[in-house]
C-alpha positions as CSV (number, residue, x, y, z in Angstrom):
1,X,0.0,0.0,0.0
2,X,3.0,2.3,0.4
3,X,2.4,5.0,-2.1
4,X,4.4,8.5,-2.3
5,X,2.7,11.3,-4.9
6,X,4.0,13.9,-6.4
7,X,1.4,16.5,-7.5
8,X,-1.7,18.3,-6.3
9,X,-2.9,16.6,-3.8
10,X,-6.5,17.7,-4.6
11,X,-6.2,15.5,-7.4
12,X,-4.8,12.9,-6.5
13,X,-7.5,12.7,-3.7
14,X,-9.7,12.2,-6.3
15,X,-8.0,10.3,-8.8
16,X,-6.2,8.0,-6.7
17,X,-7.7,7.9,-3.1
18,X,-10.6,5.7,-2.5
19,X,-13.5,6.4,-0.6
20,X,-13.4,5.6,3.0
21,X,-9.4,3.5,2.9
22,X,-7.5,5.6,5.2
23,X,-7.4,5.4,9.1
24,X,-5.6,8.3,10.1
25,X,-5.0,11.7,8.5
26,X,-2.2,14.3,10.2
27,X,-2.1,17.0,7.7
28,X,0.2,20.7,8.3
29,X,-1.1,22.9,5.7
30,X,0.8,25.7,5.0
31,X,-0.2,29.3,6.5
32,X,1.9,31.3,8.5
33,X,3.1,35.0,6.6
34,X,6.2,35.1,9.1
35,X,7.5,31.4,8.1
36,X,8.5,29.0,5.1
37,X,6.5,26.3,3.8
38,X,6.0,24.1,0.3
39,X,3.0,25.1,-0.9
40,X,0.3,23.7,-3.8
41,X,2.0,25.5,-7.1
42,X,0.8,23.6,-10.5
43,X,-0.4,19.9,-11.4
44,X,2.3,17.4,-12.7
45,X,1.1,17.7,-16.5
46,X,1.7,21.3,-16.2
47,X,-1.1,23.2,-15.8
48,X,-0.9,26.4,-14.2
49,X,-1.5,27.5,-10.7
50,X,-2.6,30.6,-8.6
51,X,0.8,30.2,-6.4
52,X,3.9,29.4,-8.2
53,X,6.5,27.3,-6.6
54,X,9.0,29.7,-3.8
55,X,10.5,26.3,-3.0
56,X,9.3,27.0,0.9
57,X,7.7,30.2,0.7
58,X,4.2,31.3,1.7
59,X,2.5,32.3,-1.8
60,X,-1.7,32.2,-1.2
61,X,-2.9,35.3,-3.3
62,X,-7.2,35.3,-4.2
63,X,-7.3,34.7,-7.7
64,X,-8.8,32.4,-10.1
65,X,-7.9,29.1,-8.6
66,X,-8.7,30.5,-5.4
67,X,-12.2,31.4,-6.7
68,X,-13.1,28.1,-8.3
69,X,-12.4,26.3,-5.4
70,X,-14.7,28.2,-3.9
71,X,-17.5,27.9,-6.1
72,X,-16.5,23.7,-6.0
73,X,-17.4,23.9,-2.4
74,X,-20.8,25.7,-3.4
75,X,-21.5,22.7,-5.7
76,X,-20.0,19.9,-3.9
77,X,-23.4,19.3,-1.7
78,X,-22.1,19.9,1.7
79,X,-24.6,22.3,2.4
80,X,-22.9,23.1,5.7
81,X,-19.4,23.7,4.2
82,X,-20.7,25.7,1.7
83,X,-22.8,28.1,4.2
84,X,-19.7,28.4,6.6
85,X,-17.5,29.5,3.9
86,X,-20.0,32.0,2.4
87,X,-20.2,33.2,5.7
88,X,-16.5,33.7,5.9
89,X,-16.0,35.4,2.4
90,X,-19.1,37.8,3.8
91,X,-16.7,39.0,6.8
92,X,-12.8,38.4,5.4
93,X,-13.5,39.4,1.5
94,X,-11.0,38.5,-1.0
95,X,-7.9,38.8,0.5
96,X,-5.2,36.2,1.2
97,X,-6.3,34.4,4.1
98,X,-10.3,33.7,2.0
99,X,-8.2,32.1,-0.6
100,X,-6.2,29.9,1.5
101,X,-9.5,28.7,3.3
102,X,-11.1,28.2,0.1
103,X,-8.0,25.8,-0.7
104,X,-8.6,24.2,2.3
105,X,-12.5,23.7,2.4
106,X,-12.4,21.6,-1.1
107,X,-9.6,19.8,0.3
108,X,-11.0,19.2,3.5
109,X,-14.1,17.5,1.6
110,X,-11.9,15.2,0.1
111,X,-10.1,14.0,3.2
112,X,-13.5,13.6,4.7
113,X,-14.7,11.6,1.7
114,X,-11.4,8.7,2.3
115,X,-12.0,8.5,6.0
116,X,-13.1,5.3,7.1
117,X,-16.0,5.7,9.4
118,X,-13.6,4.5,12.6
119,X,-11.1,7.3,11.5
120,X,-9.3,10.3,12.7
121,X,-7.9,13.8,11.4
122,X,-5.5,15.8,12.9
123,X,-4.8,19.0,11.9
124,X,-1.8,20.9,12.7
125,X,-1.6,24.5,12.2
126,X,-0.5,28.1,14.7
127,X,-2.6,30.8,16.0
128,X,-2.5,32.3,12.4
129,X,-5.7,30.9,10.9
130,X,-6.6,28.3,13.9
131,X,-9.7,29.8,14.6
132,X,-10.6,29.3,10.8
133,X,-10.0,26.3,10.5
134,X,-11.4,24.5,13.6
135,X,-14.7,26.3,12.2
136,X,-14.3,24.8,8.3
137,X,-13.5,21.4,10.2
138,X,-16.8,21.1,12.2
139,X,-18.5,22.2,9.7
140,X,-16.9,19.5,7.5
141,X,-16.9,16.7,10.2
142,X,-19.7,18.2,11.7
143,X,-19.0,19.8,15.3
144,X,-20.1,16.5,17.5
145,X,-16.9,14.9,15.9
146,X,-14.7,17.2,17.3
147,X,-12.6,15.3,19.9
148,X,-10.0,18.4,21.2
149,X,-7.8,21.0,20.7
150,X,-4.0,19.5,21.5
151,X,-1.4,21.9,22.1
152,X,2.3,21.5,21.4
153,X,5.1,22.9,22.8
154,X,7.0,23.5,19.9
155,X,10.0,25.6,20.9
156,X,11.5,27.3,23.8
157,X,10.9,30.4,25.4
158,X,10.8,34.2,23.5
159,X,11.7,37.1,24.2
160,X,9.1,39.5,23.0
161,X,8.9,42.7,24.3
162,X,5.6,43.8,23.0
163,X,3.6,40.4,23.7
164,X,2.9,37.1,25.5
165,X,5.5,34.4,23.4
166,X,4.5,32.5,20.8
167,X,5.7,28.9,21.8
168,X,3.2,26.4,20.6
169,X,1.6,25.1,17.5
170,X,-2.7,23.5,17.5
171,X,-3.6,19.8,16.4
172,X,-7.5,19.9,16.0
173,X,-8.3,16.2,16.6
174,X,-11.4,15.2,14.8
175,X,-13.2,11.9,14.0
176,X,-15.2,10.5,11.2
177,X,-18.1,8.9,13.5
178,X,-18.8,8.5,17.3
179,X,-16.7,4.8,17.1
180,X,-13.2,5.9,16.4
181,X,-9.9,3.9,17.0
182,X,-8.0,5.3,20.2
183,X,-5.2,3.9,22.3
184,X,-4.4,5.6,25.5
185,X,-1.1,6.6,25.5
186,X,0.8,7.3,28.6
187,X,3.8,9.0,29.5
188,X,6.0,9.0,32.4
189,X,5.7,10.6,35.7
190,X,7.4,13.6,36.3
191,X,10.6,13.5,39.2
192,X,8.2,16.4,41.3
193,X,4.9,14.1,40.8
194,X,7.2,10.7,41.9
195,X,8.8,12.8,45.2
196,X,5.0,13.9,46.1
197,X,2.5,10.7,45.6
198,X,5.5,7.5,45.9
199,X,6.9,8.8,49.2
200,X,7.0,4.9,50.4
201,X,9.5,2.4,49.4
202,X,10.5,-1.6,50.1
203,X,12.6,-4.0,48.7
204,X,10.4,-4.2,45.3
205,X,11.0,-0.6,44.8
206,X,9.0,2.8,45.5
207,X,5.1,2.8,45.7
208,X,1.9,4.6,47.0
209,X,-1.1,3.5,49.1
210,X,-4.0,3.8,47.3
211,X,-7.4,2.7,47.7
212,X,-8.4,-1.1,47.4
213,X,-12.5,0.3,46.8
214,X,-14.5,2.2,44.9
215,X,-17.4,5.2,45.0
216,X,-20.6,3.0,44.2
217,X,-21.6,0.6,46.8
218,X,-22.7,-2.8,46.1
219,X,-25.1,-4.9,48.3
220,X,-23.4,-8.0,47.7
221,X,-19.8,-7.1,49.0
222,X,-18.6,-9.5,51.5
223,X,-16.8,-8.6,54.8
224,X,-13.1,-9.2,54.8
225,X,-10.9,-9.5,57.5
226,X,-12.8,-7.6,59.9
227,X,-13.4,-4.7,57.6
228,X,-16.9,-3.6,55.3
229,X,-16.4,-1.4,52.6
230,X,-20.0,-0.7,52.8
231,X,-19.3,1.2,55.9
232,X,-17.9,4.1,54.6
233,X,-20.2,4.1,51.7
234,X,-18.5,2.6,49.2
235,X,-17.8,-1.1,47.5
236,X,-14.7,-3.4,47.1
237,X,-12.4,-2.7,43.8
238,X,-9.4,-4.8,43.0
239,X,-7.4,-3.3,40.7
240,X,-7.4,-5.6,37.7
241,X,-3.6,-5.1,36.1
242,X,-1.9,-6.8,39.4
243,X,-4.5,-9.4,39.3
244,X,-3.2,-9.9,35.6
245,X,0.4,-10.2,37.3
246,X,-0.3,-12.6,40.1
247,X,-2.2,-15.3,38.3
248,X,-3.9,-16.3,35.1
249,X,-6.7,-13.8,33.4
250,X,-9.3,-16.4,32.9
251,X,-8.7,-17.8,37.1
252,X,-9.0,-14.4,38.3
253,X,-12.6,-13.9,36.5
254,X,-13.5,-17.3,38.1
255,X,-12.4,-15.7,41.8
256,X,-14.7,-14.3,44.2
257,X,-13.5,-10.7,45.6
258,X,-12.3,-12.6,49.0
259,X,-10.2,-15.3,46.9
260,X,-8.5,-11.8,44.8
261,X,-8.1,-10.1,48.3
262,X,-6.6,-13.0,50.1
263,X,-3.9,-13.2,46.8
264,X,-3.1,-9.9,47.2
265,X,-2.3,-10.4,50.6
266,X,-0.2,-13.1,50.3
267,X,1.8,-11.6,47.9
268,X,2.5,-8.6,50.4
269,X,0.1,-6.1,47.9
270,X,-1.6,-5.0,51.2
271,X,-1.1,-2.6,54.2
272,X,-3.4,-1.9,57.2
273,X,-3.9,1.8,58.6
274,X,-4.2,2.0,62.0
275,X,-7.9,2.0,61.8
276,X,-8.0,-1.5,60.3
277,X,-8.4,0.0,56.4
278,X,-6.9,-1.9,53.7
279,X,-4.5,0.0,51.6
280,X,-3.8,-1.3,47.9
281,X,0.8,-1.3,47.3
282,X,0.6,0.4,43.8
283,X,4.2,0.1,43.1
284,X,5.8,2.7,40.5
285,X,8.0,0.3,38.7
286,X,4.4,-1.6,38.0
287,X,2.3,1.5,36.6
288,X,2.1,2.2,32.6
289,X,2.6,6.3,33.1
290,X,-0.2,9.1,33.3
291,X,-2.7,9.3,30.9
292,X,-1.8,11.7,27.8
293,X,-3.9,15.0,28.3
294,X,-4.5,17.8,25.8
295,X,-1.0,19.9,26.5
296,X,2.0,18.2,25.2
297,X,5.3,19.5,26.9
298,X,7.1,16.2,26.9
299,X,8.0,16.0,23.1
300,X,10.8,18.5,22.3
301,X,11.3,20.4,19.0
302,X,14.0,19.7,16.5
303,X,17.0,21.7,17.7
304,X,19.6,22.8,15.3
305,X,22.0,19.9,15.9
306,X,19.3,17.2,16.5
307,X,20.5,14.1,14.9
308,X,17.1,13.5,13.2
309,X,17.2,17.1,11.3
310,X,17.4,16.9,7.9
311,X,17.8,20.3,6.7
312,X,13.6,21.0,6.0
313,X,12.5,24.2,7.7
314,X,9.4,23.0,8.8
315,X,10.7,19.6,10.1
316,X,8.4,18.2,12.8
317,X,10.4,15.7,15.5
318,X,9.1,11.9,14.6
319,X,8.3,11.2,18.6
320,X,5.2,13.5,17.5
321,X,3.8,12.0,14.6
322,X,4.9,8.6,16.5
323,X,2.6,9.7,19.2
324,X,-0.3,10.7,16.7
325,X,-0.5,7.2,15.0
326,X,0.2,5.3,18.2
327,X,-3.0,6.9,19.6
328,X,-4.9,6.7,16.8
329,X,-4.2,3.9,14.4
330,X,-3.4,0.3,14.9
331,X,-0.6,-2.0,12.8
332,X,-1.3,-2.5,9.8
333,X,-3.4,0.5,9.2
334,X,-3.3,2.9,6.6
335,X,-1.7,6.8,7.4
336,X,-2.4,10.1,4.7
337,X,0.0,12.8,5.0
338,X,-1.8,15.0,2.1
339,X,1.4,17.9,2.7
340,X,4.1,15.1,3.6
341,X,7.0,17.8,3.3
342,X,10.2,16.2,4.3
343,X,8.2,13.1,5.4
344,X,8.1,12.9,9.2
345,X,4.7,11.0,9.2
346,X,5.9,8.8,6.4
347,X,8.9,7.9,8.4
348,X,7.0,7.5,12.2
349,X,4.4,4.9,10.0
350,X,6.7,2.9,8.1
351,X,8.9,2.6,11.8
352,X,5.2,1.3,13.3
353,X,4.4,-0.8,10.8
354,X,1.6,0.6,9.4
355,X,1.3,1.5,5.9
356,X,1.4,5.0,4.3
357,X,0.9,7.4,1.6
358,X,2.0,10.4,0.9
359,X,1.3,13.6,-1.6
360,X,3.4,16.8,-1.7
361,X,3.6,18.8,-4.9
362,X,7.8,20.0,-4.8
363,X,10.1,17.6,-6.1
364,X,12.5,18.5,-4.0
365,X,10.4,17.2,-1.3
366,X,9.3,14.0,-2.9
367,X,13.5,13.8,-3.4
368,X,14.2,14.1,0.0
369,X,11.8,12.0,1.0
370,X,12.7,9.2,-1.2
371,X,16.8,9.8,0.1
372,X,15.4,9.6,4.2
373,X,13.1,6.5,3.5
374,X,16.2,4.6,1.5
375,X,18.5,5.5,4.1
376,X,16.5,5.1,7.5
377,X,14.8,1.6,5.7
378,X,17.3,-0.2,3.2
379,X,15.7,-2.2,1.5
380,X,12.0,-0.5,1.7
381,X,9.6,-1.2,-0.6
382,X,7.2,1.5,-2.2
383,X,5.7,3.0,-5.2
384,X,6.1,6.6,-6.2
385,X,3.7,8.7,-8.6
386,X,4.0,10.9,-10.7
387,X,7.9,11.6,-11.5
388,X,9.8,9.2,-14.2
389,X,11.0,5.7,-12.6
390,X,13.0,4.6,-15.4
391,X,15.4,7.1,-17.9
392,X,12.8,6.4,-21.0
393,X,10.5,7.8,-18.4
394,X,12.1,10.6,-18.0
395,X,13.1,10.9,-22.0
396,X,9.3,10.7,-22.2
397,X,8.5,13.3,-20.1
398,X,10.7,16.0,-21.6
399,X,9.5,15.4,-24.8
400,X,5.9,15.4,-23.5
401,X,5.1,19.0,-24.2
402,X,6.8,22.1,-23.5
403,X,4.7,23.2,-20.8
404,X,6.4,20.3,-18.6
405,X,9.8,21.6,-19.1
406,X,10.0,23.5,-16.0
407,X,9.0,20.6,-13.8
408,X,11.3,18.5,-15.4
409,X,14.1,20.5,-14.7
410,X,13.0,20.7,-10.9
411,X,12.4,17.2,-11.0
412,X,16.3,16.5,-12.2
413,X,17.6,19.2,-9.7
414,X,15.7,17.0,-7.0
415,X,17.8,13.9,-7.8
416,X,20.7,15.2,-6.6
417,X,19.6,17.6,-4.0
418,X,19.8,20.9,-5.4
419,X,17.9,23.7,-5.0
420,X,15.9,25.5,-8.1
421,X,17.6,29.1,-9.0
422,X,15.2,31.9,-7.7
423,X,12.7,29.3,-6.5
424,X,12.1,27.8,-10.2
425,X,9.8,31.0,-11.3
426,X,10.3,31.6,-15.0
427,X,12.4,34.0,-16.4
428,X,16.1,35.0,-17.6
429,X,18.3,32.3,-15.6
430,X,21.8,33.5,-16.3
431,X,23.1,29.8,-17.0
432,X,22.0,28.8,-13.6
433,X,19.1,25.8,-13.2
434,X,20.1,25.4,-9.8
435,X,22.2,25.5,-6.5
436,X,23.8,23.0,-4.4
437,X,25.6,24.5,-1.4
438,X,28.8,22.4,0.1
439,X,31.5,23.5,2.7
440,X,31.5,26.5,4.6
441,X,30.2,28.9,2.0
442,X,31.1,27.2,-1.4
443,X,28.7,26.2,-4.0
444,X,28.2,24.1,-7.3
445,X,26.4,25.9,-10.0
446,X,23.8,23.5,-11.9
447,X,22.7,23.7,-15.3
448,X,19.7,20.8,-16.6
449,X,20.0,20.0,-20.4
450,X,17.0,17.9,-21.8
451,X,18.0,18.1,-25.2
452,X,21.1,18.2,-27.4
453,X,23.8,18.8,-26.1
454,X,27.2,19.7,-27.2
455,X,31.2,21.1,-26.1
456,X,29.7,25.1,-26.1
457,X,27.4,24.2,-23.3
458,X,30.8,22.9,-21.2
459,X,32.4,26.1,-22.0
460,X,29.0,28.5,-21.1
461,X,29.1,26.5,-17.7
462,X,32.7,27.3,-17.3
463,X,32.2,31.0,-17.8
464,X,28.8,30.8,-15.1
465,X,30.9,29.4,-12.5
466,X,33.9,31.9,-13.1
467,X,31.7,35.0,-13.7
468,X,29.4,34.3,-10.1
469,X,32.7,33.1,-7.9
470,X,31.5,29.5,-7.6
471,X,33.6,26.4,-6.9
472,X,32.3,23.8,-8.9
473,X,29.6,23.5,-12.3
474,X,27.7,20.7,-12.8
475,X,25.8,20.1,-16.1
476,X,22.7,17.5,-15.3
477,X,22.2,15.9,-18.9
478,X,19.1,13.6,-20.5
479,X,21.6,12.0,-23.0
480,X,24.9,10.8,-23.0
481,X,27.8,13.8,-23.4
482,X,30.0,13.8,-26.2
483,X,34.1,13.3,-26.1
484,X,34.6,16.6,-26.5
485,X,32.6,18.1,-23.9
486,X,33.9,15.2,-21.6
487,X,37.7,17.0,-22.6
488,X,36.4,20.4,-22.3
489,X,35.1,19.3,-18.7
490,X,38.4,17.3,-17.9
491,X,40.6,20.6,-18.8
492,X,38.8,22.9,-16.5
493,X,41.0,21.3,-13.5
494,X,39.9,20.9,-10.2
495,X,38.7,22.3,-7.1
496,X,40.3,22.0,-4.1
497,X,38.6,22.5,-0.2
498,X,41.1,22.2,3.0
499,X,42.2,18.5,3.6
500,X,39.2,16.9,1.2
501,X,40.2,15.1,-1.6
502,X,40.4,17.5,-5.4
503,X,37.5,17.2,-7.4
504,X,36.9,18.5,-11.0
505,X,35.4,22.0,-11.2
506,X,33.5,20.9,-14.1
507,X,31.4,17.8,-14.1
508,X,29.2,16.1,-16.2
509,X,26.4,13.7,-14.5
510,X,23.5,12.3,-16.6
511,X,19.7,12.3,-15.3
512,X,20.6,8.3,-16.0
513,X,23.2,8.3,-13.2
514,X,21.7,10.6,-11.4
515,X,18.3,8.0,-10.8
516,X,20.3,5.6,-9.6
517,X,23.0,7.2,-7.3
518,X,20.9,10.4,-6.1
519,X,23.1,12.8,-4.7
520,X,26.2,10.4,-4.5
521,X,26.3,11.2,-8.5
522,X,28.1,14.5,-7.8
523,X,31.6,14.6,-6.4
524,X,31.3,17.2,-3.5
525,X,34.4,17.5,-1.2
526,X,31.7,18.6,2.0
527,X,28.3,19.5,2.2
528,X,27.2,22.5,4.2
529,X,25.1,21.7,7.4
530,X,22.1,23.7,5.6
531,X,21.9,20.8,2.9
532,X,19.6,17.7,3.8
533,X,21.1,15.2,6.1
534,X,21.1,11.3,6.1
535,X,18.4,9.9,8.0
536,X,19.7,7.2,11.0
537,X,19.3,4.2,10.4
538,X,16.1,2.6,11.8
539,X,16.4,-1.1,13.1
540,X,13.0,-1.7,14.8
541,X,9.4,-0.6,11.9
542,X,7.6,-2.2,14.8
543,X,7.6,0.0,18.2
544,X,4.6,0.7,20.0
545,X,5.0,2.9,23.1
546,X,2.8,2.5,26.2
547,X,-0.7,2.2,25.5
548,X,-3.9,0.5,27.6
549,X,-4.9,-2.3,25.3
């Protein structure tokens, strides 16, 4: 089922997604006029698109597409989407913030549509259009589906002068029906919480007295060694996990309460007060954590020398989405990310075993992704849409129609790891396709030939990379270079960076070698720590963390 997609993930919602086949949904959709984020810029075939691709930049303007999606949600039949968002256009207008919601309300349909009716949504966004969207969401999902607000600690304390600091980011947690898949998730007492409550301790480790009854009393409750719970209003409860510890599940259903009470007593699970009360051992070492409530503190952001960053501004840590799909999915399940970025959620499913499918509409991401799954999971097996998997693919592509050209040249920058010159937007490139920083400071100047090529295109390369003070020029090719321009190439010497090895100034590196070794097809003495990282290693796809089952 493992499926990565490059392309608008509107359609491939439609085209690809079927109707109720997903069981968990975390989504991040970009908004946020102070940060960077991918954003939905044209289709794979080419078509155009309201917001053109700033590889990470913020780029929701009202315009046409804003305005047909719009009018789709008018037509779709959600009557109550389609009121909500009328409603909003009434008070916001046209301006920036209508268009992204109308981007989101026909997308939000969709997602609905390929929920299965025991499924959940999260979705995470900042104060910036919260409100917004918690309103388009029950009005999608319909407000008795809402299940809470979670808030995440996403970064340290700020300094700001003028205001309260922004520190934490929303997950609106929503459900297809009133029977959804949940886990409870624990986590682990805090040192101040373990000093206050397990202020006891014996040979079998630190514990607290807690109550062997409960609030309701029950007519039937036997005495038991002089004491009556029924006395003090309430009824005998024997706490079920240590019965699962002392003896088998089945006996204990067979055992009357004074059979459970006596076993707990003989295995020293019970203390006296002085009043003759019996006082249930609830030993620390023996307790699964605290619940999970609705403010998350425990799950730190990505720091700048985390070992799991990659390089992606927006990079969420993987303990988050690890703790999303633990909650709410089971093995074996299937996970959306519909604006899978660098991948996080891809990467926390595939480590949980459950299966997964992705969309983003950047190559660069679906690149990057690709690089992180093959090097946290060798050997991994999934299908990706959309881009070429084979070099007549990609011969096919370019000569599709010259409308793709564009994408195709992102799409060849991506296999290496490069970044589009001035964001891909159209225009006067100077010789430059694209930029792949190394070292310090230094970069590699790359130029994407489709066509023909021939020993002038070695020497324009040479004079780019001289002319803007860079260290090396790469020329990404779709056929094989000549002898000439592999001379030409040869001649230009090589570059030289501290104790690293030389390599030539000039390379050549076809889109054939490219597919196959990535970004191992260019010869770079040191990449700078602002490129994307290899992802560790993962040895266990399996890990569940504590849950009540």
């Amino acid at each position: 089922m493992n499926h990565l997609y490059y392309g608008d993930n509107l359609r491939v919602l439609r085209d690809q997604i079927g109707d109720e086949s997903v069981d968990l949904i975390y989504l991040d959709p970009p908004f946020n006029s102070n940060a960077s984020y991918n954003v939905l810029f044209r289709s794979p075939t080419g078509d155009q698109s309201a917001a053109q691709i700033e590889a990470f930049d913020d780029t929701w303007h009202w315009g046409d597409e804003s305005e047909n999606a719009f009018q789709e949600v008018r037509r779709s039949g959600h009557t109550d989407a389609a009121t909500m968002l009328e409603a909003m256009r009434s008070f916001l207008g046209t301006n920036d913030m209508m268009a992204y919601l109308a981007m989101m309300a026909v997308r939000l349909i969709e997602l609905h549509r390929v929920l299965k009716p025991t499924g959940s949504l999260y979705l995470h966004c900042d104060p910036t259009a919260s409100h917004y969207l918690k309103i388009l969401l029950d009005a999608v999902f319909g407000a008795r589906n809402f299940r809470n607000e979670l808030t995440w600690k996403r970064t340290s304390s700020h300094n700001d002068p003028k205001q309260y600091g922004r520190i934490s980011d929303t997950l609106l947690f929503y459900t297809k029906s009133e029977n959804w898949t949940f886990n409870v998730v624990r986590s682990e007492y805090s040192d101040e919480y373990i000093r206050k409550f397990f202020r006891h301790e014996d040979e079998r480790g630190r514990y607290q007295l807690d109550n062997l009854t409960g609030p309701k009393i029950n007519s039937l409750d036997p005495e038991w060694r002089g004491y009556h719970p029924r006395n003090s209003g309430r009824s005998w409860s024997v706490p079920r996990r240590i019965m699962a510890l002392l003896t088998d599940p089945e006996k204990a259903k067979a055992m009357t309460t004074e059979d459970k009470l006596e076993l707990l007593h003989e295995n020293d699970y019970i203390v006296f007060s002085s009043e003759g009360t019996p006082r249930f051992k609830s030993y620390l070492h023996e307790l699964a954590g605290a619940p999970l409530q609705s403010i998350w503190v425990d799950v730190n952001p990505l720091s700048a020398h985390a070992r799991e960053r990659l390089g992606y501004p927006t990079q969420k840590p993987v303990a988050l989405l690890e703790r999303i799909i633990n909650a709410s999915s089971n093995p074996g399940d299937v996970v959306l990310d519909p604006f899978c970025g660098c991948g996080t959620t891809i990467h926390a499913a595939q480590k949980l075993g459950r299966e997964w499918i992705g969309i983003d509409v950047t190559h660069l991401a679906i690149g990057l992704i690709e690089k992180r799954l093959n090097d946290a999971f060798p050997g991994i097996a999934y299908t990706i849409h959309g881009v070429p998997q084979d070099i007549e693919g990609a011969r096919a592509w370019f000569d599709h129609d010259n409308r793709t050209k564009k994408e195709f040249e992102k799409w060849a920058l991506s296999l290496i790891g490069a970044q589009p010159w001035r964001q891909g937007k159209k225009g006067a490139d100077g010789g430059i396709d694209g930029i792949l920083p190394f070292g310090k400071t230094d970069r590699a100047i790359v130029s994407v030939k489709g066509g023909k090529v021939d020993v002038r295109m070695i020497r324009e390369l040479a004079n780019v990379v001289a002319r803007d003070k860079a260290q090396i020029g790469v020329m990404l090719t779709l056929n094989e270079p000549t002898g000439p321009m592999k001379a030409e190439a040869a001649g230009a010497g090589q570059h030289e960076s501290g104790d690293a090895a030389p390599v030539p100034r000039i390379q050549i590196v076809t889109i054939e070698e490219a597919m196959r070794l990535r970004d191992r097809a260019v010869q770079i003495p040191l990449r700078r720590g602002d490129t994307f990282r290899k992802a560790a290693r993962e040895e266990d796809t399996t890990r569940q963390s504590k849950l009540d089952l």
